[in-house]
C-alpha positions in Angstrom: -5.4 2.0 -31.2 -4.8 5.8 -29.9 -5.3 4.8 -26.2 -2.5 5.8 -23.7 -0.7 3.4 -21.9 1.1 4.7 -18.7 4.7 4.0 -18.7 6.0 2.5 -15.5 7.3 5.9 -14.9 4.6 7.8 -14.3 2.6 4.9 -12.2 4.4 2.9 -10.3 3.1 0.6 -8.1 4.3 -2.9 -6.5 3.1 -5.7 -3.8 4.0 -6.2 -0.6 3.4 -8.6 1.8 3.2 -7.6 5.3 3.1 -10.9 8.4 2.1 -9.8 12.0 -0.5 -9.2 14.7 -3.6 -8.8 12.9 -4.4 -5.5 14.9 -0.4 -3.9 14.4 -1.1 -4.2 10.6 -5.0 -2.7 11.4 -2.8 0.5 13.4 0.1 0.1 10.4 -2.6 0.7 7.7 -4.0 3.3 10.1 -0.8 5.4 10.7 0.0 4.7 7.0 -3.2 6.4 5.6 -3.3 9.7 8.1 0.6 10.4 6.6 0.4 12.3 3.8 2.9 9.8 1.5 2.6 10.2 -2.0 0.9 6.8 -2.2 -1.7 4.9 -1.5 -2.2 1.6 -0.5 -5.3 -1.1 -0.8 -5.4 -4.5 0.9 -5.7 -7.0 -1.9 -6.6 -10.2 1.0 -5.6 -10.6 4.6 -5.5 -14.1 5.7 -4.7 -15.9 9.1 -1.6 -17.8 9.2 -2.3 -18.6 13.1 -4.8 -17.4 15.6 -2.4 -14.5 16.2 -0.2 -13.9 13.3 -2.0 -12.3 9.8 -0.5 -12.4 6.2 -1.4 -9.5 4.7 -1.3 -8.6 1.0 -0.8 -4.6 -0.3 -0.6 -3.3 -3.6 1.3 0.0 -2.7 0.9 2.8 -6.0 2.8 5.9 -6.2 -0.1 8.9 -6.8 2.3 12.1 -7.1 5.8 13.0 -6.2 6.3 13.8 -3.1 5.9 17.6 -2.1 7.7 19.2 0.9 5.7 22.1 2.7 7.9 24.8 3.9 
């Protein structure tokens, strides 16, 4: 087939799981997103381990190399 299959070079992307106060990760994701990073993140699930405490899921993908503003 002719289609193009991005090399792991050009997207790279990996998982991370994040455990902690359900509302830290809520400000975490928050702070995260208002940075311009050169990625981006989704929540894949977020699920309680106690009434406090929150596993949380992230796929984290590299969108551009990073640019520095002078």
């Amino acid at each position: 087939s002719s289609e193009e299959i991005p090399s792991a070079d050009e997207t790279k992307q990996w998982k991370m799981t994040l455990v902690g106060d359900y509302f830290h990760l809520l400000e975490l994701f928050a702070a995260w997103e208002g940075h311009p990073h050169a990625t981006e993140i989704t929540l894949m699930k977020m699920a309680p381990i106690s009434p406090s405490v929150c596993r949380a899921e992230i796929l984290v993908r590299q969108t551009a190399p990073v640019k520095t503003a002078h």
